[in-house]
C-alpha positions as CSV (number, residue, x, y, z in Angstrom):
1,X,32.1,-25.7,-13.5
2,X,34.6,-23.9,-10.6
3,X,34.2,-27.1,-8.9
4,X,35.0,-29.5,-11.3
5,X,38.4,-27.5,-12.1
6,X,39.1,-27.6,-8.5
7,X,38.3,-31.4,-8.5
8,X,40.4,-31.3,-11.8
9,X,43.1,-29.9,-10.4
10,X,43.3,-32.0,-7.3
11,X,43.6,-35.2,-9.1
12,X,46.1,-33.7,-11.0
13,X,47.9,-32.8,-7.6
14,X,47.9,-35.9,-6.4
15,X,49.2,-37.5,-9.3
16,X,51.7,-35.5,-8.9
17,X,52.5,-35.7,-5.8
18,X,52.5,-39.4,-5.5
19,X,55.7,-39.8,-8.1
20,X,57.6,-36.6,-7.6
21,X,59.8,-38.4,-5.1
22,X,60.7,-40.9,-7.6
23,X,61.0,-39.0,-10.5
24,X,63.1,-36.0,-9.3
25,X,66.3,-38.0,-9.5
26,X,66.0,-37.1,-13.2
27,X,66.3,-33.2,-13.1
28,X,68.7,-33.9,-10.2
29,X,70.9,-35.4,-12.8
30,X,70.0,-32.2,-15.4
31,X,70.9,-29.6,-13.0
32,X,74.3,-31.5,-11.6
33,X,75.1,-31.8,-15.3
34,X,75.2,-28.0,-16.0
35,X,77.6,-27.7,-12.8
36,X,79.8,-29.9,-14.1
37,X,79.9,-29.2,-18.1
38,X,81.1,-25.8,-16.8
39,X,83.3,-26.7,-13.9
40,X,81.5,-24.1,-11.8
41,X,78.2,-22.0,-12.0
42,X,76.4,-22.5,-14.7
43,X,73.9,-19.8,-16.3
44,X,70.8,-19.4,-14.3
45,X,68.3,-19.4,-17.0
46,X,69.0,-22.3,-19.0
47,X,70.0,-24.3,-15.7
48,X,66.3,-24.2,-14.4
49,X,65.0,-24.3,-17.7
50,X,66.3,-27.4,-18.3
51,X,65.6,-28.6,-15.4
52,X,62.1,-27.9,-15.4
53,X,62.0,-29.6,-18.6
54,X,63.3,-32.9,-17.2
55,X,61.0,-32.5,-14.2
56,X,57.9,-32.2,-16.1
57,X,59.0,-34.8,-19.1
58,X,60.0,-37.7,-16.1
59,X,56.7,-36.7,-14.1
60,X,55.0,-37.4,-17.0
61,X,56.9,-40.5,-18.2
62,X,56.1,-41.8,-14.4
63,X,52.1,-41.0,-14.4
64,X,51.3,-42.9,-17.7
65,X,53.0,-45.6,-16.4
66,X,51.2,-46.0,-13.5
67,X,47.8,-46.1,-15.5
68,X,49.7,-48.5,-17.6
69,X,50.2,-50.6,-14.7
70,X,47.5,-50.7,-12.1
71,X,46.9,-54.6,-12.2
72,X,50.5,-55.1,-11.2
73,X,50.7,-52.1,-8.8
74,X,47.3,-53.9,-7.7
75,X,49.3,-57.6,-6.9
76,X,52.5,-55.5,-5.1
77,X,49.8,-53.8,-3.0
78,X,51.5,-50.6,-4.4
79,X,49.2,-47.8,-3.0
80,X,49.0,-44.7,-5.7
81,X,45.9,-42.3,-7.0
82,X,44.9,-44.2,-9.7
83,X,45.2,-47.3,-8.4
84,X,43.3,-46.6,-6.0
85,X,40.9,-45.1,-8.2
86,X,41.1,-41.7,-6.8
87,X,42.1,-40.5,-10.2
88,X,40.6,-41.3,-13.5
89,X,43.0,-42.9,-16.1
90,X,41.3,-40.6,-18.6
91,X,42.7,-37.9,-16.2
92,X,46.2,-39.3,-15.4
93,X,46.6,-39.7,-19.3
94,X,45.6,-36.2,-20.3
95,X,47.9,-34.8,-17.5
96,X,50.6,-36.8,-18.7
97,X,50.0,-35.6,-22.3
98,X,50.6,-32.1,-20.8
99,X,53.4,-32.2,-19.0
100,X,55.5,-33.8,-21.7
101,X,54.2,-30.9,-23.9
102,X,55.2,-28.6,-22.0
103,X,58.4,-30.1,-21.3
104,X,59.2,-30.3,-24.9
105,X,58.3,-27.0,-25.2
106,X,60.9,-25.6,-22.6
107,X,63.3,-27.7,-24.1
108,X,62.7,-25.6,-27.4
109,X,62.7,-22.4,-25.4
110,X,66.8,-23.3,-24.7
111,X,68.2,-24.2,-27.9
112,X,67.7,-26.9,-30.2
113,X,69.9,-29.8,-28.9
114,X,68.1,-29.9,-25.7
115,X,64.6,-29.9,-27.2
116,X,65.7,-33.0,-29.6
117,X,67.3,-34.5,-26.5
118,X,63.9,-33.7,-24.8
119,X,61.8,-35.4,-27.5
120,X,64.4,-38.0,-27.4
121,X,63.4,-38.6,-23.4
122,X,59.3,-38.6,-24.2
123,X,59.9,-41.1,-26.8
124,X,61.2,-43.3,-24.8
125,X,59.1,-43.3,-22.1
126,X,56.4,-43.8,-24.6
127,X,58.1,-46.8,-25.8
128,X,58.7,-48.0,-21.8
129,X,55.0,-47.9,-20.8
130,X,52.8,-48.5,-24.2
131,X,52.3,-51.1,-26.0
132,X,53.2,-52.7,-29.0
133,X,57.2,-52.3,-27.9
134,X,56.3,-51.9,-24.1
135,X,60.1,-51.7,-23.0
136,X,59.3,-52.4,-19.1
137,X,58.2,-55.7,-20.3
138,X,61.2,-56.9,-22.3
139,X,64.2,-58.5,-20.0
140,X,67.0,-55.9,-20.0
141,X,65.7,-53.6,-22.1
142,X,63.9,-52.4,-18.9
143,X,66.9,-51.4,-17.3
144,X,68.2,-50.3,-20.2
145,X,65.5,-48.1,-21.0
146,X,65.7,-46.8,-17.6
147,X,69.3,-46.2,-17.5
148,X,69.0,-44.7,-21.1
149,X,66.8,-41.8,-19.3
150,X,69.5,-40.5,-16.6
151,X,71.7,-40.7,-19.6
152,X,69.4,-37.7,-21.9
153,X,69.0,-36.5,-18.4
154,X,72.4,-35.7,-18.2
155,X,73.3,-34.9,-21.7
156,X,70.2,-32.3,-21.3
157,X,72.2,-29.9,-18.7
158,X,74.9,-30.3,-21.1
159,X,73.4,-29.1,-23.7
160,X,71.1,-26.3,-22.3
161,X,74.0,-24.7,-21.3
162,X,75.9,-25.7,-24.6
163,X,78.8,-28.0,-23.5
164,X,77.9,-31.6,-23.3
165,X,81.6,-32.6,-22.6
166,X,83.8,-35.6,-21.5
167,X,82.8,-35.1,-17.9
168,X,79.4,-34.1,-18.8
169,X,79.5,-37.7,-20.8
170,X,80.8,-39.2,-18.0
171,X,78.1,-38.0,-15.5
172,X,75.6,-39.8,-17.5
173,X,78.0,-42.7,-18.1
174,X,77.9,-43.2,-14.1
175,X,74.2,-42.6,-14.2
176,X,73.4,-45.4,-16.7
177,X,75.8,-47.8,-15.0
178,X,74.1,-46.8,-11.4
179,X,70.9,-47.1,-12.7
180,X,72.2,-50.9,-14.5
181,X,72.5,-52.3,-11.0
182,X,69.8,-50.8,-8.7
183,X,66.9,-51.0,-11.5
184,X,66.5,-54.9,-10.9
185,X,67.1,-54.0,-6.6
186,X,63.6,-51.7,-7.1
187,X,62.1,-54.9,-8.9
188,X,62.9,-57.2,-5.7
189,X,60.0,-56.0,-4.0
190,X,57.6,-56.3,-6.6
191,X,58.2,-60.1,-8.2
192,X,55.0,-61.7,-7.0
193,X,53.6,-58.6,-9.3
194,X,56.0,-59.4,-12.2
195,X,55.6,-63.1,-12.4
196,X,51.8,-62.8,-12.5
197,X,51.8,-60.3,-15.5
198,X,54.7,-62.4,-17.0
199,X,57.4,-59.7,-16.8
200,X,60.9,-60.8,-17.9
201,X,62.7,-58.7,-15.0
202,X,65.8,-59.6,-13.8
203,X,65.1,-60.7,-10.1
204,X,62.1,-63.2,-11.8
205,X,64.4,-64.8,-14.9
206,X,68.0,-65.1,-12.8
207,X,66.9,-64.9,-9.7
208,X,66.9,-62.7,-5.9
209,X,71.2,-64.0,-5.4
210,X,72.2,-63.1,-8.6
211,X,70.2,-59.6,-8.9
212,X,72.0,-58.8,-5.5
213,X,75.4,-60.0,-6.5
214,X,75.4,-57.9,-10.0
215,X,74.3,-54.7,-8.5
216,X,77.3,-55.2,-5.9
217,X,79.4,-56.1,-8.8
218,X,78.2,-52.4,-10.6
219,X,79.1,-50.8,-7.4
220,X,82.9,-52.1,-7.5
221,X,82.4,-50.8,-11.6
222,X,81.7,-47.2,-10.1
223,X,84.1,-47.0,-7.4
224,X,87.3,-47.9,-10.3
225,X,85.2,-45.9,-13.0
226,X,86.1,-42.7,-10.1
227,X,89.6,-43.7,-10.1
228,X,89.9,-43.8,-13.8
229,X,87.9,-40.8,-13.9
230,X,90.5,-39.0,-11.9
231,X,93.6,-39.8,-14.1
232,X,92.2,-39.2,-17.2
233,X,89.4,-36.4,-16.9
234,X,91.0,-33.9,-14.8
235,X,89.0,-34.4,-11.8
236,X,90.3,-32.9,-8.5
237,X,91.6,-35.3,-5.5
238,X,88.1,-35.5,-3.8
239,X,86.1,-37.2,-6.8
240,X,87.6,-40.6,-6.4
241,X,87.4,-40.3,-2.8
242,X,83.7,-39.3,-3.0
243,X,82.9,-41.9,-5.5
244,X,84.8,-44.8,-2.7
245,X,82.7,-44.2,-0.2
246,X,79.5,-44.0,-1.9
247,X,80.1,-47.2,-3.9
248,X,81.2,-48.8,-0.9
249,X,78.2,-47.3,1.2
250,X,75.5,-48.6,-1.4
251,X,76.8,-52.2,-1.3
252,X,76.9,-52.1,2.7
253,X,73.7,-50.9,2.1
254,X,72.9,-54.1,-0.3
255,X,74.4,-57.1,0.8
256,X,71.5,-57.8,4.3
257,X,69.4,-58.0,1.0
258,X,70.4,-61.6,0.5
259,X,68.8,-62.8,3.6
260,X,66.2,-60.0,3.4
261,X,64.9,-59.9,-0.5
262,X,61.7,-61.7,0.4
263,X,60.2,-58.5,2.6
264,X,58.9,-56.7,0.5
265,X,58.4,-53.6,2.6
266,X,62.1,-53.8,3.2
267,X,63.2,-54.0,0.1
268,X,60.9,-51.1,-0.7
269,X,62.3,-48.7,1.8
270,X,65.6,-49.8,0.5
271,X,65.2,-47.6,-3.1
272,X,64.8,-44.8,-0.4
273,X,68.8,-45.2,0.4
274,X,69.9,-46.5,-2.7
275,X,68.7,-42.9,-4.5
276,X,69.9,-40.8,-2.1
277,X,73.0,-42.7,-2.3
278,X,72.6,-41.5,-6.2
279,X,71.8,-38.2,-5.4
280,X,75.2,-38.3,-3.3
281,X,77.4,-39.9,-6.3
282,X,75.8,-37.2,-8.7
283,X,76.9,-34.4,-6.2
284,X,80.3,-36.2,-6.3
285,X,80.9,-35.6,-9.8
286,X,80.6,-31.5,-9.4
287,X,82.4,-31.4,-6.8
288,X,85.1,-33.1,-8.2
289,X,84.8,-31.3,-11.5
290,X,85.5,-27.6,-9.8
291,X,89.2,-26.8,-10.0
């Protein structure tokens, strides 16, 4: 018995381990968000509270997606624990249903808007991964589905510290419209996948150019959103100048991608850049929200 807990717990690990990279730019966006609904430090204890919650609720949104998808993570010669079968899906499953429960239930540790908003987020990975809606499936609604989530991520910090406001709105605003553009870049590398399962993602329906030229497009949407942001929100001097360079950073960053889309291990190791970048513009927003 010891040993299968250990072995238990392993699998667990790994699954873990294997997506936190990917999912931490949801709590990222939860903890900015308290900095900026309060222009300053926010409250400890609902701060990591909530952002625990939107760690363990995107972790597990994340894992039941990948059991969800091992034939296509199987054509894209994605490498991950149950793919590989190194993990059980019975196991990936049951830690999946654990972490959003415990996720939810942090969320109703802080106060009430943040557990709704936290039911709100496990309901909609539910309806991204599962059939019979299966979100990631649908053309756009993917994105939007994905966007939709640094959106409650945002609105989370808000409201665990109880002040979802205008720039707290806007942080998620920016969020949804990052995530708009460099959702379809992420599917670049996996369209020989896609196609074979009949996915209706961007890059497969319009096309590699066009998929490149929108998220650019987004990017010149951010860096005027900053500018508006500054005349009309009351952020300091440094948040349009911030928000500039980033924007103008992630489309240096994409435009090699028109000659480059069809390396798939490039494109790959692009989504490494293209969410720091977003960690970066997130960070933007507090500092430009302190007076």
């Amino acid at each position: 018995m010891p040993n299968q807990i250990v072995e238990k717990a392993y699998a667990y690990w790994l699954c873990i381990k294997s997506r936190f990279s990917r999912a931490v730019i949801y709590p990222w966006a939860t903890v900015m968000a308290t900095f900026i609904a309060v222009r300053g430090v926010p409250p400890i204890l609902p701060t990591v509270m909530a952002t625990i919650a939107a760690t363990l609720i995107a972790l597990s949104i994340y894992i039941s997606n990948d059991v969800m998808d091992i034939e296509t993570d199987r054509a894209n010669l994605i490498i991950r624990p149950v793919v590989q079968e190194v993990v059980s899906k019975k196991d990936a499953l049951t830690l999946s249903t654990m972490l959003a429960a415990a996720g939810v239930a942090v969320g109703l540790y802080i106060n009430l808007a943040t557990f709704l908003l936290c039911i709100a987020g496990v309901l909609l990975g539910f309806m991204y991964s599962f059939s019979p809606i299966y979100l990631k499936r649908r053309f756009i609604l993917k994105q939007v589905a994905v966007a939709g989530g640094g959106l409650i991520s945002s609105l989370t910090g808000g409201a665990a510290v109880g002040m979802i406001s205008s720039t707290v709105l806007f942080a998620g605003f920016i969020f949804f419209t990052y995530a708009m553009g460099v959702v379809p870049i992420v599917d670049l590398g996996d369209i020989e996948g896609d196609r074979r399962e009949g996915r209706k993602t961007l890059p497969v329906i319009w096309g590699p150019e066009y998929t490149i030229r929108l998220a650019i497009a987004i990017m010149f949407a951010i860096l005027i959103s900053g500018i508006v942001g500054y005349f009309q929100l009351g952020f300091n001097l440094a948040f349009p100048i911030l928000v500039s360079v980033i924007s103008l950073s992630c489309i240096y960053v994409l435009y090699p991608l028109f000659n480059r889309w069809r390396d798939y291990v490039y494109c790959r190791k692009l989504v490494i850049k293209i969410t720091i970048l977003h960690f970066l513009l997130q960070l933007s927003i507090v500092i430009g929200s302190v007076f």
